[in-house]
C-alpha positions in Angstrom: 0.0 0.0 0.0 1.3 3.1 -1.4 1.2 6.8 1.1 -2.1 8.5 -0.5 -1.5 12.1 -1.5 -5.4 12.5 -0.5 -7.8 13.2 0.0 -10.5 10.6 -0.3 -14.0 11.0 -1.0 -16.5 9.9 2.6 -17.1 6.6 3.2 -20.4 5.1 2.6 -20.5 5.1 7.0 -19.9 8.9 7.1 -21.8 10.0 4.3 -24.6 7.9 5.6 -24.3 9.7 9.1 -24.0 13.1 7.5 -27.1 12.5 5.7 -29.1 11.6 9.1 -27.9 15.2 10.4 -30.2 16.8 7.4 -33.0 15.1 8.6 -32.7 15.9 12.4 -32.4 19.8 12.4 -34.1 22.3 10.7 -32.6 23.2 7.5 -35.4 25.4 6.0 -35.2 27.8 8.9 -32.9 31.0 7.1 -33.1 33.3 10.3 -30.1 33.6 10.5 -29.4 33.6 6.9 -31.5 36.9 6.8 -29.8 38.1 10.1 -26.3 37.4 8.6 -26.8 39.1 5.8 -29.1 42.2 7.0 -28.0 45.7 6.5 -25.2 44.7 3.9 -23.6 47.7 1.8 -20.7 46.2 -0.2 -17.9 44.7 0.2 -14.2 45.1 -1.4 -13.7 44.6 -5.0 -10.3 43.2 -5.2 -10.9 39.8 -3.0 -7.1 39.2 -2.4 -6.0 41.6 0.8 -2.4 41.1 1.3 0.1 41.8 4.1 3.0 44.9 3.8 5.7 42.5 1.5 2.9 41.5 -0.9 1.9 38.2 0.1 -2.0 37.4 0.3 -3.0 37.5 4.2 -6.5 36.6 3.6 -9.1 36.0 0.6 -12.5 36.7 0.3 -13.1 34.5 -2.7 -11.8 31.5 -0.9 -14.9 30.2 0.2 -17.3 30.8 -2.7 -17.8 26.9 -2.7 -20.4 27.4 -0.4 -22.9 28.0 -2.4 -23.2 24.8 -3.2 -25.1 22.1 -1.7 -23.3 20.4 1.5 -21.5 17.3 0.0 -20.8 14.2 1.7 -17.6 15.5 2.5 -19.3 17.8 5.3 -21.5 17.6 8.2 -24.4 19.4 7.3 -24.8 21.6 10.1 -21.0 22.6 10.0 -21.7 23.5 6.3 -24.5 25.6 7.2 -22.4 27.5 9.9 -19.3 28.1 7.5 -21.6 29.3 4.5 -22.9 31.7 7.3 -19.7 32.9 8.2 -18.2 33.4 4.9 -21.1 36.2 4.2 -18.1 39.2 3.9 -18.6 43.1 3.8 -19.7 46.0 5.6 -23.0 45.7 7.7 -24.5 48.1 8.9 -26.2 47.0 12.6 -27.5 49.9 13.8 -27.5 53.8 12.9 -24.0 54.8 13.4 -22.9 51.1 14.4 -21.1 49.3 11.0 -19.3 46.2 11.1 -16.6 44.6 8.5 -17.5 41.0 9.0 -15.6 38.1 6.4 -12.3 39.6 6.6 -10.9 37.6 9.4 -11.8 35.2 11.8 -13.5 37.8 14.1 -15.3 41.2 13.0 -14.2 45.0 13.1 -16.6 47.1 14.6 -16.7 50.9 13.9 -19.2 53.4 15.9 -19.4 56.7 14.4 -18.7 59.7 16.7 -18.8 63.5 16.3 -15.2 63.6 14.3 -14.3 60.5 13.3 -14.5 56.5 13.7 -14.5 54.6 17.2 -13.0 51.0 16.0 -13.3 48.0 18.4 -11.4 44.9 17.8 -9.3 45.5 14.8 -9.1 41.8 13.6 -5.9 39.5 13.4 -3.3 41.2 11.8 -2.6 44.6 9.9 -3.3 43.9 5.7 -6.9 42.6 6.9 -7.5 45.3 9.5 -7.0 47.8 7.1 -8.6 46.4 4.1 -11.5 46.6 6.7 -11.1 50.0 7.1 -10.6 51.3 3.2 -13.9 49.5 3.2 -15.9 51.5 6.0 -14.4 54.1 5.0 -15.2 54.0 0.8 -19.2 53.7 1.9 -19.1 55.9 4.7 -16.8 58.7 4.3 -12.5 59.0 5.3 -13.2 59.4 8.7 -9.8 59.3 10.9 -9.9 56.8 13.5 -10.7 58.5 16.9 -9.8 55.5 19.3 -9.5 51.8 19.2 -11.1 49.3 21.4 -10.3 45.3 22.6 -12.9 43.7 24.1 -10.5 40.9 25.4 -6.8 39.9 24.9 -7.0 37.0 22.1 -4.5 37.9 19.4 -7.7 38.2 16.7 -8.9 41.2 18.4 -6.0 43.3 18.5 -3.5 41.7 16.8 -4.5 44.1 12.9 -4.4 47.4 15.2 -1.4 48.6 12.9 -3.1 48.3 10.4 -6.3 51.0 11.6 -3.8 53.5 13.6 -0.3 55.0 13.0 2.0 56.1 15.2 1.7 59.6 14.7 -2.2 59.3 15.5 -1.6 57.5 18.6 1.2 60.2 19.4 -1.3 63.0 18.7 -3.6 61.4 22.1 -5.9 58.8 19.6 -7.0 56.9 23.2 -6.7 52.7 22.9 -9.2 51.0 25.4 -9.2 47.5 27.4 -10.7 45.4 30.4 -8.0 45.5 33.1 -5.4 42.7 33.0 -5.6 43.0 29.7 -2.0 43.1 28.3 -0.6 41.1 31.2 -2.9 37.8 29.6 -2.2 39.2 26.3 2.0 38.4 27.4 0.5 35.3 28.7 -0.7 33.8 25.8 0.9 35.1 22.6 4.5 34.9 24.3 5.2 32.7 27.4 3.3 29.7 25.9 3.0 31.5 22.3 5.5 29.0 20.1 3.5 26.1 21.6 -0.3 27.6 20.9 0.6 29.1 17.6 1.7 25.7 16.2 -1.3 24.1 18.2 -3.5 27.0 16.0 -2.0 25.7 12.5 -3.9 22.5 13.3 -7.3 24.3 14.7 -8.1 26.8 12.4 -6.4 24.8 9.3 -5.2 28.1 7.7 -2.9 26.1 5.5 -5.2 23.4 4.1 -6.8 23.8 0.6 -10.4 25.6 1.1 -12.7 23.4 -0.5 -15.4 20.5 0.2 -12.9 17.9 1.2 -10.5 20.6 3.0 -11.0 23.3 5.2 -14.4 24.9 5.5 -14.4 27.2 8.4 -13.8 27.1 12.3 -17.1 27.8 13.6 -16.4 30.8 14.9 -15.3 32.3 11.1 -13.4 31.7 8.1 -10.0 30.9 10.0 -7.0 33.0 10.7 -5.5 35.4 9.0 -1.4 35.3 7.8 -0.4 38.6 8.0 1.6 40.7 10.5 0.7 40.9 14.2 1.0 44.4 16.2 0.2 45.3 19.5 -0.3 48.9 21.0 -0.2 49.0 25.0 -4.0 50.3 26.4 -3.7 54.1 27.4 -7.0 53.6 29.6 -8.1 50.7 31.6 -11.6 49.7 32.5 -11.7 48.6 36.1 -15.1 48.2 37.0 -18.6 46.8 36.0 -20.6 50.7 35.7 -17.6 52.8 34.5 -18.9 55.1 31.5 -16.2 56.7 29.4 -17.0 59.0 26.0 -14.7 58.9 23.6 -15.3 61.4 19.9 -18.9 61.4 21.7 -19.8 58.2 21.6 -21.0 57.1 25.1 -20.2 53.9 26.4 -20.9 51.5 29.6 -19.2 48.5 30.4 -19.5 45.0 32.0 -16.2 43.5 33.0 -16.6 39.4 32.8 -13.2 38.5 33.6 -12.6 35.0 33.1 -15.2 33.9 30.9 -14.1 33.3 27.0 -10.7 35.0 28.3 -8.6 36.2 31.2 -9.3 39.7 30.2 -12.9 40.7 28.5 -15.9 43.1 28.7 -19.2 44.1 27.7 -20.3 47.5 26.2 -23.3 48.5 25.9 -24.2 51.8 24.2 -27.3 53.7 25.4 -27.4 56.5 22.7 -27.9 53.4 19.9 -30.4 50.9 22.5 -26.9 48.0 21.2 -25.1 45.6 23.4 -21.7 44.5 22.1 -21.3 40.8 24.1 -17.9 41.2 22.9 -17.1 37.1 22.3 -19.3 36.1 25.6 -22.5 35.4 23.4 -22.0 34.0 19.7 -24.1 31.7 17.6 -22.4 28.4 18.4 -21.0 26.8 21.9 -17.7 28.0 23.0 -14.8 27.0 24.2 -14.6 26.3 28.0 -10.3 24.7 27.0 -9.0 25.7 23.4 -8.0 23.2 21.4 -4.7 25.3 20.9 -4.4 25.3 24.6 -5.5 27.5 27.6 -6.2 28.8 30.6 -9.4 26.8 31.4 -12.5 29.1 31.5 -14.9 29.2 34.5 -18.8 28.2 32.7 -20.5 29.0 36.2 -18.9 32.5 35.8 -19.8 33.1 32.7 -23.4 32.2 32.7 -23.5 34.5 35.9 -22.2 37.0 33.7 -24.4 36.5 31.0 -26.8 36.7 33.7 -25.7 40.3 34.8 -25.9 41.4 30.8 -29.3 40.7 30.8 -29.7 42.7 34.1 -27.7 45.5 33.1 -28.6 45.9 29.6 -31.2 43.6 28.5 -34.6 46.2 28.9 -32.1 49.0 26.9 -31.0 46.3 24.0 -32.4 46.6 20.6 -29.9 44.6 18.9 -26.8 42.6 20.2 -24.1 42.0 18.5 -20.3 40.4 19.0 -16.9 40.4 17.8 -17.7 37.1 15.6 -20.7 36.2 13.6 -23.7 38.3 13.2 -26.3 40.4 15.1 -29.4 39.7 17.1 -32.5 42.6 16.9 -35.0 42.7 18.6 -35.6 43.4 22.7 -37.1 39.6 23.2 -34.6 37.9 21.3 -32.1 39.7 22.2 -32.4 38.4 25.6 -33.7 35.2 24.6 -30.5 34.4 23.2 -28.4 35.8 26.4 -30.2 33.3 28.3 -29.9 30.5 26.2 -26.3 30.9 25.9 -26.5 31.1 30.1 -28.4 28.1 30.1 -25.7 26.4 28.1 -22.9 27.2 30.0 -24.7 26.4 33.2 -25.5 22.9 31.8 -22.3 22.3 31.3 -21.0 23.2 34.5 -23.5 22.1 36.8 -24.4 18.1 35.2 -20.2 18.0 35.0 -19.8 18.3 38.4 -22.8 16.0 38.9 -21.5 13.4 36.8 -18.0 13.3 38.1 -19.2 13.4 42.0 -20.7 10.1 40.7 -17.2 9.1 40.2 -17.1 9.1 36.5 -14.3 9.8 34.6 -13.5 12.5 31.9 -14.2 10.5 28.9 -17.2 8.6 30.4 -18.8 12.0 31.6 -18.0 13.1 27.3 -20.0 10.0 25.8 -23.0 10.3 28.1 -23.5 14.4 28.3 -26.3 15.5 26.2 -27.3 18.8 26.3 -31.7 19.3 26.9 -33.6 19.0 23.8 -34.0 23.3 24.0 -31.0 23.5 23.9 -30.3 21.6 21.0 -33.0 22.7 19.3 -31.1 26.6 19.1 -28.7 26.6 16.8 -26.5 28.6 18.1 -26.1 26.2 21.2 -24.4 24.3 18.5 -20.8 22.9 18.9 -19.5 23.9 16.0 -16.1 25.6 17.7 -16.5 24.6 21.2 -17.7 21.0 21.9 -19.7 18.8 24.5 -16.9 16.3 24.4 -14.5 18.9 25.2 -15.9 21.5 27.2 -17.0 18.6 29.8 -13.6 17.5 29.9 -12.6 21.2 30.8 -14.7 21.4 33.6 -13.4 18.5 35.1 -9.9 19.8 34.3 -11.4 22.8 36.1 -11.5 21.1 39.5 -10.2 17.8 39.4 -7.0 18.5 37.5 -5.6 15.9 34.8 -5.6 13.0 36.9 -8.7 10.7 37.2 -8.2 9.0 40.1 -7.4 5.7 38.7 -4.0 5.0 40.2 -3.5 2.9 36.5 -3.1 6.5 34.6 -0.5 7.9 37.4 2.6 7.1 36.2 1.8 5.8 32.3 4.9 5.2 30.2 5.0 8.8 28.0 4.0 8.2 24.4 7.0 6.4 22.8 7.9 4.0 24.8 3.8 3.4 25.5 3.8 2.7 22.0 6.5 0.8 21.7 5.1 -1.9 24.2 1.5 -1.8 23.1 2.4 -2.5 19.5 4.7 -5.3 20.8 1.8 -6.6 22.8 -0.7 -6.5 20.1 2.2 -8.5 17.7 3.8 -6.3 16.0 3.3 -3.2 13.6 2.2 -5.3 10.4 -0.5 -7.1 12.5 -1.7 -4.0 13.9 -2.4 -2.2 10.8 -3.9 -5.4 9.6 -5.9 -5.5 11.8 -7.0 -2.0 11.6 -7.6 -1.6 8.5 -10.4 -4.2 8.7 -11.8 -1.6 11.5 -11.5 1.1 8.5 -13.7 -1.2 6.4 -16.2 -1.9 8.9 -16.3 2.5 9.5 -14.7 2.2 13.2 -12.2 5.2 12.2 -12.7 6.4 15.8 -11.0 3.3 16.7 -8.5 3.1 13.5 -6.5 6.5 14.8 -6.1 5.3 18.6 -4.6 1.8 17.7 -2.6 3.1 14.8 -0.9 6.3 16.7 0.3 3.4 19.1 2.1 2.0 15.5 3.4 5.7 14.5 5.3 6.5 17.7 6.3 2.9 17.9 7.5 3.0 14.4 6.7 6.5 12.8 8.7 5.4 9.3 5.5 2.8 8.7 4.5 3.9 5.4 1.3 1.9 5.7 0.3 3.1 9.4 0.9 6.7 8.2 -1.5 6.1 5.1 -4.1 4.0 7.5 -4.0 7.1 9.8 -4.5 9.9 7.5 -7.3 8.3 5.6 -8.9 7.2 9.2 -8.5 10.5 10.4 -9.7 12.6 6.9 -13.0 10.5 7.4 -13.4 11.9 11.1 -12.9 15.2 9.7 -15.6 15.0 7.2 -18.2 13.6 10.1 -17.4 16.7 12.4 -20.3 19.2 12.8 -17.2 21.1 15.3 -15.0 23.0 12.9 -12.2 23.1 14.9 -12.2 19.3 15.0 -12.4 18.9 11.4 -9.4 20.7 10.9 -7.2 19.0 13.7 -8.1 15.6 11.9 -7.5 17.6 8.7 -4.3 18.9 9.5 -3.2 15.6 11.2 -3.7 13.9 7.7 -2.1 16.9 5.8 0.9 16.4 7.8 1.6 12.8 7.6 0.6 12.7 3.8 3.1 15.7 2.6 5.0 16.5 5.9 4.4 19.8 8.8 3.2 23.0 7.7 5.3 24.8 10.3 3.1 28.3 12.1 1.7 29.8 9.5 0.5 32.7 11.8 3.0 33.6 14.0 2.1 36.2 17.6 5.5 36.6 18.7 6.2 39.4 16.6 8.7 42.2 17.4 5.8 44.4 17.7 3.8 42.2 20.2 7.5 42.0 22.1 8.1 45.9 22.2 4.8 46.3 24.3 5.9 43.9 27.1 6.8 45.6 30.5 10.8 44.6 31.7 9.2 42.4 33.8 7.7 40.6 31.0 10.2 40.3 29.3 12.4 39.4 32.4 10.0 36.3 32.4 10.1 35.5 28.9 13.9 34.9 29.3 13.6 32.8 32.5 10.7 30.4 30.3 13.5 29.8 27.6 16.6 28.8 30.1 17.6 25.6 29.6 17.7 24.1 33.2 19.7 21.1 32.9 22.2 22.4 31.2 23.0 25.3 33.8 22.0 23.4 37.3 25.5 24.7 38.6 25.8 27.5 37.1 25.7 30.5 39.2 25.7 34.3 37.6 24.2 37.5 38.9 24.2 40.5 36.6 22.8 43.7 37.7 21.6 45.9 34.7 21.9 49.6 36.3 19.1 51.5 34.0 19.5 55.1 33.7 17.0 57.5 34.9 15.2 53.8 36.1 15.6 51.4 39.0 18.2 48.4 38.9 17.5 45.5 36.9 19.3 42.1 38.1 19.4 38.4 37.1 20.6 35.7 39.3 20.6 32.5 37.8 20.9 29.1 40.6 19.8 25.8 40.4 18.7 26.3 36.8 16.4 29.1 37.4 16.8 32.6 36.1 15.3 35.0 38.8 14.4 38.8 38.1 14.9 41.5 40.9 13.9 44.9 40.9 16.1 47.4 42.9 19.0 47.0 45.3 17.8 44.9 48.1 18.6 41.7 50.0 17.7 39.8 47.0 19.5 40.9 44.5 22.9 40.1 45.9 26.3 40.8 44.7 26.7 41.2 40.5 29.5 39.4 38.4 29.1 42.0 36.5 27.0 45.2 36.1 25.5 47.2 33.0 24.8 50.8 33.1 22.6 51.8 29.7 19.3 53.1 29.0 16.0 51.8 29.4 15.3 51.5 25.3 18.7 49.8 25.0 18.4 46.9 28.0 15.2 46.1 25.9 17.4 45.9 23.0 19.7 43.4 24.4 16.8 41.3 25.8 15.1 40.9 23.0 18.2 39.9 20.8 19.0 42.9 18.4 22.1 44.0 20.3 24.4 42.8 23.0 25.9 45.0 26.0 29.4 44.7 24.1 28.2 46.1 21.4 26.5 49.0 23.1 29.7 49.6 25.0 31.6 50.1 21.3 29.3 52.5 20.4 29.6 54.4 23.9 25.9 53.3 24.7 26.7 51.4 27.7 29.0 51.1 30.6 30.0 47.7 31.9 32.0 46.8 35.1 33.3 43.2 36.2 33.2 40.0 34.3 31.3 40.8 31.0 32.1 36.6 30.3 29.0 36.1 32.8 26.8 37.9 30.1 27.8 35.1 27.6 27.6 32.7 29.7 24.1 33.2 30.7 22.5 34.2 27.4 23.9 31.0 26.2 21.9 28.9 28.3 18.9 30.2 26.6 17.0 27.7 24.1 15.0 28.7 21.1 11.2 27.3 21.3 10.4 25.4 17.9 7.7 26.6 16.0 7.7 23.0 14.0 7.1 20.5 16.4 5.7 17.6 16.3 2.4 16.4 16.4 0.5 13.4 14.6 4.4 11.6 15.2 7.0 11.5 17.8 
């Protein structure tokens, strides 16, 4: 048997399934067709947007294969949901209230004040963000952006802001908004565990498959990611508090911290001159993520539904429409709270029958197979799991409070993936005999079963030609049975990758410009993730970094950690060698693009003692790989 370059069309098992989802939920219902696509007035006429050296960040013609009917490639209801996404232009939502949806994974939203443009969440990355804006502004007038807005600190909502605002506007007082704690989860994400995430991302949102019926489709929660650059600009005003009001270019605003719900960091606004409610990514049409595939901090769902709770407190008798940073609106005063609570009720679900289920004793994956969410539930459509999951989202919550560990002294100390393998496939009699055997599970549709007992064969022996063509076909048909779009393209990518080799990151969040907005202390800690502990146990270096005009800096590196100190005290001991330099310069040398030697050349920098020590401890710093891998050892 010969490696496949794929893919394959369904198999009679998973077109058969697919078909069954047409008949169980109601097709012919175009609400939110008509919602998606209300108060549309254009969209761009070139389709390709591309990034500041030319290459194509995002295109809007990619998923024109929508139109057609749902193959048996697709789950039905994930086809629906990606044809509903893909609807791209500007929308108007309200008088004064526009949003560029299509262009990204999430929306741009622009409120119209007495000057200019208020912009909230400007998208991914920069070529996107400001197609976005040459759109607004071509239908409604070059208006100059008057301040920018995140509603939370995932990359997709501020990661374009470059591409909106320039430096000389943001110089001139144009104000940037967020929810307190908001850069410090921002750091959090995109850089301390960013190389791991990103390349955890590739897989999730499938950026780098081919678009089409038997590739990538969508994510659930929009197109997928953009590829362009990634910017950050630091907040100039922080939102503290559930009530605080703040008018920016005349456009009055009220906001709702919900701090860890869908992130860390996020808020509500809700705009009384307009009767709108912007549920930033708290409310969308389809079931959230309570863990990220791409890895997270796990999200509280009792919090969240008492938030959602709150909105409808807050905000819910003065809402004519609601709308978020993904998807499309909700008008009307009684659905507009309708939905809030459905969405609470979901979330709540999920919470409360976890915790009932696992105070029963069950496990993780015994609570996944039996949790069914109430028939009202799954009646809504947006209660749908087409980003977040039941199977998923349970397992979160038990994350939440049990931890990873299920009480089954069997799964404390398992043998880590290789050397699991290499015994189980021994066991089972050999590599040959396992794909044998699975591959009569393929036949009989059991692919759910095909890419657990053939993983086993891949990090036993990942050079088995036939065990890496077994698993990508097994996993290509789980893919096309998914009605989760983030699923479909981890069992995408997963066959991708062993049929043709890794697609690397193809959206990277550790650029320079997300690095310049770290604090020193941030980027103190982003040094001490990358040391290399093993290899410096008894190694022991202090260097003190004397910043001008600024309070001493020093690194003392002992048992293989890399500890950061802040002033002159107790704890930061005696140097091997000090720096004196400049604020602006010390970030230089931690982020790579100079070296205190060379600041010293150029008169920039003073150093006193044993500059060797320098060396010495930026050379037990390791480089994260953005190509690790996944689907093999």
């Amino acid at each position: 048997m010969t490696r496949s370059s794929g893919p394959r069309p369904a198999e009679p098992v998973i077109a058969a399934n697919n078909a069954q989802v047409r008949e169980r939920f109601p097709f012919d219902d175009t609400r939110d067709l008509d919602d998606a696509r209300r108060g549309f007035l254009g969209t761009a006429e070139e389709p390709l947007i591309r990034d500041a050296g030319g290459a194509v960040a995002w295109d809007l013609a990619a998923y024109g294969f929508l139109d057609q009917d749902c193959p048996d490639t697709a789950n039905p209801s994930l086809w629906r949901q990606a044809r509903l996404c893909s609807e791209h232009g500007l929308f108007e939502v309200v008088e004064g209230i526009y949003q560029v949806r299509g262009f990204d994974l999430s929306n741009m939203t622009l409120v119209e004040g007495e000057r200019g443009v208020f912009v909230i969440d400007p998208l991914l990355s920069a070529g996107p963000a400001a197609a976005a804006l040459a759109l607004y502004r071509s239908h409604r007038g070059d208006r100059p952006v008057t301040g920018v807005l995140y509603t939370h600190s995932h990359v997709d909502h501020f990661g374009g802001v470059r591409g909106v605002v320039t430096e000389q506007e943001l110089a001139a007082g144009v104000p940037v908004l967020a929810p307190q704690g908001f850069l410090v989860h921002a750091v959090k994400e995109n850089i301390y565990a960013g190389t791991a995430m990103a390349r955890r991302a590739a897989y999730m949102y499938g950026a780098a498959l081919a678009k089409g019926p038997q590739g990538q489709i969508g994510a659930g929660l929009g197109p997928t990611t953009s590829t362009g650059a990634v910017g950050l600009v630091p907040p100039t005003t922080d939102i503290t508090r559930t009530g605080q009001a703040e008018t920016v270019d005349g456009v009055r605003m009220v906001f709702q911290l919900t701090p860890g719900t869908e992130a860390p960091a996020e808020l509500n606004i809700h705009f009384p001159d307009h009767a709108a409610l912007c549920v930033a990514e708290n409310a969308t049409h389809n079931m959230h993520n309570l863990l990220t595939l791409r890895g997270a901090e796990v999200r509280d769902p009792h919090d969240w539904a008492r938030y959602l709770t709150e909105a409808i407190d807050l905000f819910g008798n003065a809402s004519d429409v609601a709308f978020a940073s993904h998807h499309w609106p909700v008008w009307g005063r009684e659905r507009v709270i309708a939905f809030l609570a459905e969405q609470r009720d979901m979330y709540a679900y999920l919470h409360d029958q976890t915790l009932r289920m696992l105070n029963r004793g069950m496990t993780p994956l015994e609570i996944a197979e039996e949790f069914e969410l109430p028939p009202g539930l799954q009646r809504a459509w947006h209660a749908h799991g087409y980003y977040g999951s039941v199977s998923h989202n349970t397992k979160a919550v038990y994350q939440k409070y049990l931890g990873w560990f299920d009480g089954n002294p069997a799964h404390l100390w398992e043998h880590p993936p290789v050397e699991a393998a290499t015994r189980y496939v021994e066991f089972m009699g050999g590599a040959d005999e396992v794909v044998r055997r699975a591959r009569k599970s393929f036949e009989e549709g059991d692919f759910r079963w095909v890419v657990q007992v053939v993983n086993h064969v891949l990090f036993a022996q990942p050079d088995h030609e036939q065990a890496r063509v077994l698993q990508a076909d097994a996993l290509e048909q789980l893919g096309y049975g998914c009605e989760n779009g983030t699923w479909r393209n981890f069992y995408l990518m997963g066959a991708h990758e062993l049929r043709h080799g890794s697609v690397g990151t193809p959206t990277a969040t550790t650029s320079s410009d997300v690095l310049s907005a770290l604090t020193l202390e941030q980027l103190f800690d982003a040094l001490a993730i990358r040391v290399d502990g093993p290899r410096c146990w008894d190694a022991e270096i202090t260097v003190r970094w004397n910043v001008r005009d600024g309070e001493p800096h020093t690194q003392l590196l002992r048992n293989g950690v890399l500890t950061h100190v802040v002033g002159s005290g107790p704890a930061a001991g005696s140097p091997d060698v000090e720096v004196a330099l400049d604020e602006a310069d010390l970030r230089g040398v931690l982020l790579g693009s100079t070296t205190p030697g060379a600041l010293a050349e150029q008169g920039r920098a003073e150093i006193t003692g044993d500059a060797g020590k320098i060396a010495e401890l930026f050379g037990y710093l390791a480089e994260p790989d953005p190509d690790f891998a996944i689907v093999t050892p």
